[in-house]
N, C-alpha and C positions, 0 to 999 in steps of 0.2 A: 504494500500500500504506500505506491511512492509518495512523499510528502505529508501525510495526515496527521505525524506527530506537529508536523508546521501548523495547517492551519487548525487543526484541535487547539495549540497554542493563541494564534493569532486569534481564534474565538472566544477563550479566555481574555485574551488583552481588548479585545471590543467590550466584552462584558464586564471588563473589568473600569475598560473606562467608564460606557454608562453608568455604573455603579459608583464614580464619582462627582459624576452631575445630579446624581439619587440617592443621597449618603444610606438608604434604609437598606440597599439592595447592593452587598458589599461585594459580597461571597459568596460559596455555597454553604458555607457555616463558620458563625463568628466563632471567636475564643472572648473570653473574658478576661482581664489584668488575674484575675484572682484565681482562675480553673484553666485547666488545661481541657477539659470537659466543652466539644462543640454546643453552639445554642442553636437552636432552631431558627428559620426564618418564620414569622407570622405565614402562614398559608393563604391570602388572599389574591383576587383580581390582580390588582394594581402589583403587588407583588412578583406574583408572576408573571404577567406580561411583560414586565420591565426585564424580568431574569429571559423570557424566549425572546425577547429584540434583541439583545446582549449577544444570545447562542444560534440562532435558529436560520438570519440572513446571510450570516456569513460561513455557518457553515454551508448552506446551498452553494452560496457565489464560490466556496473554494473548494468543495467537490463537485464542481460543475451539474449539480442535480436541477432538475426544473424546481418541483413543487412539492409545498408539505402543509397537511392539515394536525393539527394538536389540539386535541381536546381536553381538558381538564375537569372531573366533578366531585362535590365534595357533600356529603351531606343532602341525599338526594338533589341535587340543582346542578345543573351544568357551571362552573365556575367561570371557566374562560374557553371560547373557541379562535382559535385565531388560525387562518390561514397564510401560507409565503409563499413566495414565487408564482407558478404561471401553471394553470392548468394545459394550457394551449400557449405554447412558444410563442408563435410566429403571430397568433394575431394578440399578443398579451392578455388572455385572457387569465385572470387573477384565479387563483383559488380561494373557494369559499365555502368557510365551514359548514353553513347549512345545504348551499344547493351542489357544489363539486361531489362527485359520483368516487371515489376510488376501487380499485379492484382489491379485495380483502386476502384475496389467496386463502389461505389455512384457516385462519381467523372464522372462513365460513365453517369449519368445523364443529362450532362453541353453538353456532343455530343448530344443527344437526345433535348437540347432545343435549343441548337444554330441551330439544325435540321428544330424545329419548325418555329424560326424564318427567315430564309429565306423561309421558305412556307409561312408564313406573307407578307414576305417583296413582295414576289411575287404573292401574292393577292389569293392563294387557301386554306389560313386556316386564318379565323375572331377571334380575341381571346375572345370576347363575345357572339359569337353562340355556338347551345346546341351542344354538341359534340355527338350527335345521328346522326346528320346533315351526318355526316362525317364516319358514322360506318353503319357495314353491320348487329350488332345485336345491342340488344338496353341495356342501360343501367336506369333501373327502377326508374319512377318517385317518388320523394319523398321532402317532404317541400313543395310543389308549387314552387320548382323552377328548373330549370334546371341545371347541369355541364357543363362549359365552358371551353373552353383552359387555358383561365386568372385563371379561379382556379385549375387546375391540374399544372399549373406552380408557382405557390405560396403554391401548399400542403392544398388548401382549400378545396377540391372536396370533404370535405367528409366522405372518405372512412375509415373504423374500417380495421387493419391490417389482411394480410394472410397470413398464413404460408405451406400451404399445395402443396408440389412439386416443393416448392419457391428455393430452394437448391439440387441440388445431387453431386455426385461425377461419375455417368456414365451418360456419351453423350446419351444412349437411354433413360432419362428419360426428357430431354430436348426434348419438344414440338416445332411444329412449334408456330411463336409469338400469330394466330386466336384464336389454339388451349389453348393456356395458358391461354388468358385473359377469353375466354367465358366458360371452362369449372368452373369456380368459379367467378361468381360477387360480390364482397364485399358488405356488406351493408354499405348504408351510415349514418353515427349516427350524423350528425352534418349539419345542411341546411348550402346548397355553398356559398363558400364566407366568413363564421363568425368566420371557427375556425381553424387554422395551425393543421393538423397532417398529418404526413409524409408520404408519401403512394409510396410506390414501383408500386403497379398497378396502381395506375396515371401516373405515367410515363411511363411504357411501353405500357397503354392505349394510350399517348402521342405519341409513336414511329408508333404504328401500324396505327394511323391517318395518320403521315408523307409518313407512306408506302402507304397508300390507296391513298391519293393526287397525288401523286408524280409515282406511277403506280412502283415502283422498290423495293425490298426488301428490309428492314431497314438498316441490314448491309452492304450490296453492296450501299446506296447511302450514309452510312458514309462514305464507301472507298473513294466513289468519291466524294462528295460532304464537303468533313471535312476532313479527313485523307490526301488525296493526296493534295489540294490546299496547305493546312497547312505545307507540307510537314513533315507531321507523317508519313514514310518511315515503323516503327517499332511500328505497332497499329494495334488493332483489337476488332471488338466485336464479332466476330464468335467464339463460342463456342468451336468448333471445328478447332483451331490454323491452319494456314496453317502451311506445314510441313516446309521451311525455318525459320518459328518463334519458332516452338514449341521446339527445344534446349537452347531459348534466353530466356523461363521463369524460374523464380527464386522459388526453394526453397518456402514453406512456410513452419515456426514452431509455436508451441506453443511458446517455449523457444530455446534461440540459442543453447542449449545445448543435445538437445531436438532430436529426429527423425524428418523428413519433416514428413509434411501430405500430403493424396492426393488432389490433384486439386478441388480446389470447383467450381463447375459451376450451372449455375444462369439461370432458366426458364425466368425469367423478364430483360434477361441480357442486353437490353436498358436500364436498373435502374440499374444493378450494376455488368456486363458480361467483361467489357474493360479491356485487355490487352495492358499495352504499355510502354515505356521507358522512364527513368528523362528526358532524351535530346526532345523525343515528346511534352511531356508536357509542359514542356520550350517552345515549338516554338503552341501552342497552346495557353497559354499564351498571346505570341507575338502578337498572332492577333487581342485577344479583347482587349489589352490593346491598339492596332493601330485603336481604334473605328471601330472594326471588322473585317480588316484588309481583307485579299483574303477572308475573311465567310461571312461578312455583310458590308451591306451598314453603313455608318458612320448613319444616323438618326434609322438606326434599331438597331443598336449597343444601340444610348443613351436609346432608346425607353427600351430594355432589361436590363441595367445597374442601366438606373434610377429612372423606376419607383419601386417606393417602397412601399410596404403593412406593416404597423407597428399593431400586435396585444394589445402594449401595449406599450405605448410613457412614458418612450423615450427609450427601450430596443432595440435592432438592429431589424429593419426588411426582411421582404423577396421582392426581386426581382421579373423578371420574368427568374424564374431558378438559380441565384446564390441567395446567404443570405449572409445580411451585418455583417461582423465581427469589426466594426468600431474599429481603436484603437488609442491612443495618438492623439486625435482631428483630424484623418483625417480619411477620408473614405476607409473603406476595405470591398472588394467582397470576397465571397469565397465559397467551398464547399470540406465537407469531404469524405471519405469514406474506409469501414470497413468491412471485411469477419472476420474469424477468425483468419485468420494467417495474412492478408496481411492490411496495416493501413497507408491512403495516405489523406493529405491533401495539397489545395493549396488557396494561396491568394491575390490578386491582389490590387495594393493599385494606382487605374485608375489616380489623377491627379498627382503623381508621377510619373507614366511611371514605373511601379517596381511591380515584380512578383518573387513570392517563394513559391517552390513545395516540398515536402518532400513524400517519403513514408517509409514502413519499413516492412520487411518480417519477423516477427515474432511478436507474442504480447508482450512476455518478462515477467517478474517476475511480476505476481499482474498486470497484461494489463499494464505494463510500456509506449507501446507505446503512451497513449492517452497523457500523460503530458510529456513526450520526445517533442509530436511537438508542445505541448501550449507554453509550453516554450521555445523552437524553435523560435515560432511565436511572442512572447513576447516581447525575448533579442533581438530580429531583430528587433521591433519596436523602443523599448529603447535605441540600439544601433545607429543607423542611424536616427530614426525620432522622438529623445528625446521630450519630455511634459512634462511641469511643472501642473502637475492634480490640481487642486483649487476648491473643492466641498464644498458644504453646511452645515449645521449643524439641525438635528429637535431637540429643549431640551428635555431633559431626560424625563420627564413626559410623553409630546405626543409620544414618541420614546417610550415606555412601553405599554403607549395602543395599537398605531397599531402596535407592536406585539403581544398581547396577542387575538387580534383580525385575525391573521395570523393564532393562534394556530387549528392541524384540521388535517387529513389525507386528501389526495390529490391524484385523480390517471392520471396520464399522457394522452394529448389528443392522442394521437398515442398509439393507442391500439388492442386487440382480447376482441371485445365485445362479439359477440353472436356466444362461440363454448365452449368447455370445459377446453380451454387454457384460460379463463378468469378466472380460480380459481389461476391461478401464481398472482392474486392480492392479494391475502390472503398474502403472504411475499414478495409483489414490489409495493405495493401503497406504498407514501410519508408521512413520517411523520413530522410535523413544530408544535413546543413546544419553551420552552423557557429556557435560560439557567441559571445559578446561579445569572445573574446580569438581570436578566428578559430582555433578546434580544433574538434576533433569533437566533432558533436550527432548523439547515435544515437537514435532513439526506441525502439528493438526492444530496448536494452540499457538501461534503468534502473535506477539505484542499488535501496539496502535499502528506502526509504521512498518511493520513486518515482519520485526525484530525477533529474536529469541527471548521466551521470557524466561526470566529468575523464581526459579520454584523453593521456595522455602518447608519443609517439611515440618507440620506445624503438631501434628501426631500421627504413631504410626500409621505408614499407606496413608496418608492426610498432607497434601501440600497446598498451597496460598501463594498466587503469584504476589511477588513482590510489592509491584506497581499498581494491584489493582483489588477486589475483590472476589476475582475467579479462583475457582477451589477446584484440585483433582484431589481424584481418590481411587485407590485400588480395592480390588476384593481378592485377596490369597487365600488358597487351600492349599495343604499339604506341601506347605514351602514356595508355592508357584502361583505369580499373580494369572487368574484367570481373566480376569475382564478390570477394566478400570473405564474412570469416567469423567467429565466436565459440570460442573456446576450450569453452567447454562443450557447443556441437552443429554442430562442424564436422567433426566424424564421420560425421554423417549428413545434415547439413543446409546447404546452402548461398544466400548472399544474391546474385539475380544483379540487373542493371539492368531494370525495368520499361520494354518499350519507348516510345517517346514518345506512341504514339496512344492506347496504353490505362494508360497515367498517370495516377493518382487525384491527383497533382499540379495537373493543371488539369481532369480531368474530374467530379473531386468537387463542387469550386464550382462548375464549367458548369451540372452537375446541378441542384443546390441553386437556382442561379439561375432554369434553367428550369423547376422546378415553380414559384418563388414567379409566374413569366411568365404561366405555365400557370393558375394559381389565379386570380390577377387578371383574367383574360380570359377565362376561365368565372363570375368572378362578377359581371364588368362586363353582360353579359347582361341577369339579372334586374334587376341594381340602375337602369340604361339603361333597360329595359322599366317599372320601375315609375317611371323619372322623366319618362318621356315621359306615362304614365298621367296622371300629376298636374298634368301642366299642358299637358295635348292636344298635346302639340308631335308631328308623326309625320316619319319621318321622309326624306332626303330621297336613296333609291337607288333603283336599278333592281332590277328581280325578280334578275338574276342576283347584283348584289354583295348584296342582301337576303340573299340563301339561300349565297354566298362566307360573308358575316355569320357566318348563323347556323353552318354549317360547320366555321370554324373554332373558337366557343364549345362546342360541342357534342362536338365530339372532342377540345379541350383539359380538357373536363369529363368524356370518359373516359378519358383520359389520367393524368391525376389518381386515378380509382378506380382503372385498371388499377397503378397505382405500389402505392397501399395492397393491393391483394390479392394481389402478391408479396409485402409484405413481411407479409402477415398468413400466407402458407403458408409464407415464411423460417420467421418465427417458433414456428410450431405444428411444422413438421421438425423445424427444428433445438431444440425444447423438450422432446420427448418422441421417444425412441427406438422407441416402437414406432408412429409414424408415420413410418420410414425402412422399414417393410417392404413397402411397395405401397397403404396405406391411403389415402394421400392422391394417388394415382396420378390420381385424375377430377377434380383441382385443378388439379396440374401439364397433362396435357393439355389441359383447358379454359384458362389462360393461354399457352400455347404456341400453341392456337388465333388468341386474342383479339390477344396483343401483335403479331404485325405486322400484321392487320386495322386494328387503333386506330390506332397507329405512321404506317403508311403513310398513313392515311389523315387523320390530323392533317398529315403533309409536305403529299400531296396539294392539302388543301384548306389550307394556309396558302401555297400556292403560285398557286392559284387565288383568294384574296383578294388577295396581293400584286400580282398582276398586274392585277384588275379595279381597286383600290385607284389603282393608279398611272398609267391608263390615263385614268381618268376624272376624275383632278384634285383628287383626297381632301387632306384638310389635310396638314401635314408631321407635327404629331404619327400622324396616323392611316399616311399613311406610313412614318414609321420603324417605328412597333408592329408593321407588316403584315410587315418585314424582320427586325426580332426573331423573332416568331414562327417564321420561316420556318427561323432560327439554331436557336432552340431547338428544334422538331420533328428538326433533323436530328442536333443532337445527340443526343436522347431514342433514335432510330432507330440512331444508331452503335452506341452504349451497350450496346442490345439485343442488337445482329447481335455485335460484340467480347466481349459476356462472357455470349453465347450462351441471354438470353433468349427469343430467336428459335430453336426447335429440332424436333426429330420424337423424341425418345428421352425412357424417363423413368428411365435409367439418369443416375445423380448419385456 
C-alpha cells in the first residue's frame, strides 16, 4: 500500500489542524495533567462532524476514492449523516446520505438472518435441524453429521467456496434463487460445526429456507418484513432496481479518478445483492441496537447478538449472523462487505446504544478503502470510548519458540478446494517465518503501508501487533499449532497448515524451475538443429533415441503452451464476470482434455529418453538433463493431478 502511512499521517495533520481552530475537538483522546488514563470525547453532532471533516476529505483526495457515506446513531436517533465526495464523477454528483443508493455486498447478509430469525422466533425454522428438513432438494451427507441453520449462520456448514455465475454484470444471467443454489452444490470439506469459513451459498441456502417457510419470495418478504417496518424507504435486494431507485445508485470505480464500472450483480444476492442508502442503514441499525426493535422480539434479539461461537479464545467470535469486532474492552457487532468497487462496513457497539456505518464507492489507490474504514473504526473507538490497553508479557525465550513453532505455510479455511481455481494457492497460501529478532513474520497481516508488522507475544499463542490493536492467536494440540487466526476474520475465517505435498513453499520454485527446464529444452531443438545446419555436423543416435530426442523437445514445447493457456483462461475468468457464467466453458474442457494428454506424455517420453540416454552411453551432461527432465515432468504432473488441473467438471 504505496504511500498510506503518508497520507493516514497527512489526515491526522488536517485533523489535527481543524482541531485547533475547534479547541473541543483535539484528539482522538485527551490525557489529563493528572492521569495518564484517556478521557473521552462528548459523543455529539457537532463533535463528530468536526472529527469526519478532519478524517474523511482527505483521506478520499489521497486514496484517490470517489465517495463515502457515514452514518452515525446513538440512542435510537440517527446522530449525524454526512456524505463526501461524488456519487457520479464526471457530472459531480454529490453523495447523499438519504437518497445515494450504495451497493452493501455482504452487509446484505444481516437482512437475510434477521430474516431467519423471526422465522425462529415464530417457531417455522429450528436452528439445530438438518436443513434438508426445510428444502425441496437435498444437500449430501457427509461427516455423519448433518447442516443446520446454527451453522450456516456462524459460517460453519462446511462448505469449500464457489465461484461459478457467482457475479455478472447482465440481469439474464441472474437465476431465479432454486435455480442458483441447486445447479452447483459445494462440497463440504470440513464436518458442521468445527470450522469458520465463509460461504456465500450458506447464506443464500439460508434465504431460500426463509422463502420456502414463509410461502413469499425472499425479496418481497425483505420488503415487507425488514425494509418497510425499519422504515428503509431506499433499499432493495432485487437485482433488478425498481425504476424510482435505479437513478439513486452511485457510481462504482476502481479509482476516483478512474471511469465507473458496470453494475455488479450477485446470483447469491441474499449474500451480497442489497442496495441501499447511509440514512437506511442508520435506521436498520436503530433496531437491533433497540433489542430488535419493529424486527424482533427483544429475547430473539439477545438470543442472535449473544450467542457466540469462538474458534479460538480469546480472538472475537461469530454470532448468529453478525461477528464480534470487540474493541477498547467493550463489545462490538459487526459485519463487512465488498464487491469491487463498492466497500461498506458497519458496527454496532449494543451496551452503548451507538452504531457507525461507512461505505465507499471506489476501492482507491492499492484497495485504500479497506484501512480508510479500520481506521475509521478505530479513531471512533479511541475517540469516544478511550482504553487504557494493559497486556501481558511471555519472556523472550518462550516468545522465540512458539514462534519458531508458528513457522509453516498456511492456507485459509474459506476456500476452492476441488476445481482448478485451487492452483491460485500456489501464490495465496500464507506464509509465517521469522524475523531478524526471531518473532513473527506474517505475510497475510501487513502493516498500514505494507510493512511487516511487530508481533508482540502478549500470552501464550497470544500476540498484539505493536502498532495497532490486531491480535493473532494460535490453537496447539499435541505440541503442533493446528490453525491460528486474526482478530478481525476469525469469525469466519481460519488459517490452517498447508499440507506438505501441496506447499507452495517448495512447489512454487519447483514450478518456476521446471518451466525455465522446460523452455530450455524446447529451445535447444531448433537452436541444435540450426547449428548442426551450419556446419554439416549430423548427428550421432539411433532412430529410436533420435525420435526419445525429439519427444521429449516437442512435448516440453507443449508443455510450455499448455502452462500459458491456463493462465491466459485464469486470466480472462477471473477479469470479467460475465465469463464465470459458462462462456468460456469450450476453454476449460478443451484444457482438461489437453493437460494430462501433454503431462503424461512429457513423463512418458522423458522416461523413455532417460532410459535410451543411459543405456547407450550419452555424455554425463546429457545424462543428468535426461534425469532433470524426468524430475521436472513429474512435478509438472503432481501439480496438475493436486490442484486438480486434471478434471471432468466445469463447475469452479
Amino acid at each position: 500500500m504505496r504511500g498510506l502511512c503518508g497520507w493516514i499521517g497527512m489526515a491526522m495533520l488536517a485533523w489535527a489542524g481543524q482541531a485547533m481552530a475547534q479547541p473541543d475537538a483535539v484528539h482522538a483522546s485527551r490525557v489529563t495533567p493528572q492521569s495518564s488514563r484517556p478521557v473521552a470525547h462528548i459523543l455529539d453532532k457537532s463533535d463528530v462532524d468536526a472529527w469526519l471533516d478532519g478524517y474523511m476529505p482527505y483521506a478520499l483526495q489521497r486514496g484517490d476514492a470517489a465517495g463515502a457515506v457515514v452514518v452515525v446513531v446513538k440512542d435510537g436517533k440517527i446522530l449525524t449523516k454526512r456524505g463526501f465526495g461524488y456519487a457520479d464523477v464526471a457530472t459531480r454528483r454529490p453523495v447523499d446520505p438519504d437518497m445515494t443508493l450504495f451497493r452493501q455486498a455482504s452487509i446484505s447478509k444481516l437482512i437475510t438472518w434477521t430474516a431467519v430469525m423471526q422465522m425462529v422466533e415464530r417457531g417455522k425454522i429450528d436452528l439445530d435441524r438438518d436443513v434438508n428438513a426445510y428444502l425441496d432438494f437435498k444437500i449430501p451427507d457427509r461427516f455423519g453429521k448433518p447442516v443446520t441453520m446454527r451453522n450456516l449462520m456462524t459460517h460453519r456448514g462446511g462448505f469449500e467456496e464457489v465461484q461459478r455465475g457467482l457475479n455478472s454484470y447482465d440481469i439474464k444471467d441472474v437465476p431465479p434463487l432454486d435455480i442458483a443454489l441447486k445447479r452447483q452444490i459445494p462440497m463440504r470439506i470440513f464436518p458442521p460445526g468445527t470450522t469458520p469459513a465463509y460461504s456465500n451459498y450458506g447464506t443464500t441456502l439460508a434465504a431460500y429456507i426463509v422463502q420456502r417457510v414463509s410461502g413469499e419470495p425472499f425479496d418481497a418478504y425483505a420488503q415487507r418484513h425488514i425494509f418497510t417496518p425499519a422504515g428503509m424507504v431506499r433499499s432493495s435486494l432485487s437485482q433488478r432496481l425498481p425504476i424510482d431507485l435505479q437513478s439513486l445508485v452511485a457510481n462504482g470505480y476502481g479509482r476516483g479518478s478512474g471511469k465507473p464500472t458496470r453494475l455488479e450483480l450477485n446470483s447469491f444476492w441474499p449474500a451480497g445483492g442489497m442496495s441501499a442508502s447511509g440514512v437506511d442503514m442508520g435506521r436498520f441499525m436503530i433496531a437491533h441496537l433497540d433489542h430488535g426493535g419493529v424486527l424482533l422480539r427483544p429475547e430473539t434479539a439477545r438470543q442472535m447478538h449473544d450467542t457466540i461461537l469462538k474458534a479460538i479464545p480469546p480472538l472475537n467470535g461469530m454470532a448468529l449472523g453478525f461477528y464480534e469486532q470487540n474493541i477498547n474492552g467493550r463489545r462490538a457487532l459487526s459485519h463487512a462487505g465488498d464487491t469491487l468497487t463498492f466497500h461498506s462496513q458497519l458496527w454496532l457497539l449494543p451496551d452503548d446504544n451507538v452504531g457507525i456505518y461507512m461505505s465507499m464507492n471506489a476501492a482507491g489507490t492499492d484497495k485504500v478503502s479497506g484501512p480508510i474504514r479500520n481506521y475509521l473504526f478505530d479513531a471512533f473507538a479511541d475517540r469516544y470510548f478511550p482504553f487504557d490497553q494493559k497486556d501481558g508479557r511471555v519472556d523472550a525465550a518462550t516468545a522465540k519458540a512458539h514462534a519458531r513453532m508458528m513457522v509453516g505455510t498456511y492456507n485459509k479455511t474459506r476456500r476452492l478446494e476441488n476445481s482448478f481455481l485451487k492452483a491460485m494457492e500456489l501464490s495465496s497460501q500464507i506464509k509465517v517465518g521469522l524475523d531478524a529478532q526471531g518473532g513473527l513474520l506474517v505475510k497475510a497481516a501487513p502493516g498500514l503501508a505494507g510493512q511487516p508488522r511487530t508481533w508482540i507475544e502478549i500470552a501464550p499463542f497470544v500476540w498484539r501487533d505493536s502498532m495497532s490493536k490486531t491480535r493473532l492467536a494460535a490453537q496447539v494440540e499435541n505440541g503442533k499449532v493446528v490453525r491460528f487466526g486474526l482478530d478481525s476474520s476469525s469469525p469466519y475465517l481460519l488459517f490452517e497448515p498447508a499440507p506438505w505435498y501441496l506447499s507452495s513453499a517448495w512447489l512454487t520454485p519447483a514450478l518456476l524451475v521446471s518451466l525455465v527446464t522446460l523452455f530450455l529444452t524446447a529451445l535447444s531443438w531448433p537452436i541444435v538443429a540450426l547449428v548442426r545446419r551450419r556446419y554439416g555436423v549430423q548427428p550421432m543416435l539411433t532412430i529410436a533415441q533420435w525420435r526419445a530426442y525429439r519427444s521429449t523437445r516437442g512435448f516440453a514445447g507443449l508443455a510450455i503452451a499448455l502452462l500459458v493457456c491456463w493462465l491466459w483462461f485464469s486470466s480472462v475468468l477471473l477479469g470479467d464476470f460475465s465469463s464465470m457464467n459458462g462462456e468460456l466453458d469450450w476453454a476449460l474442457i478443451a484444457l482438461q482434455v489437453a493437460t494430462p494428454l501433454v503431462l503424461t506424455g512429457l513423463f512418458g517420453a522423458a522416461l523413455w529418453n532417460a532410459g535410451l540416454t543411459w543405456r547407450r552411453g550419452g555424455g554425463r551432461f546429457a545424462k543428468g538433463w535426461s534425469l532433470v527432465l524426468i524430475v521436472n515432468a513429474a512435478i509438472l504432473l503432481w501439480i496438475a493431478i493436486g490442484f486438480h488441473l486434471i478434471g471432468f467438471s466445469v463447475n469452479f
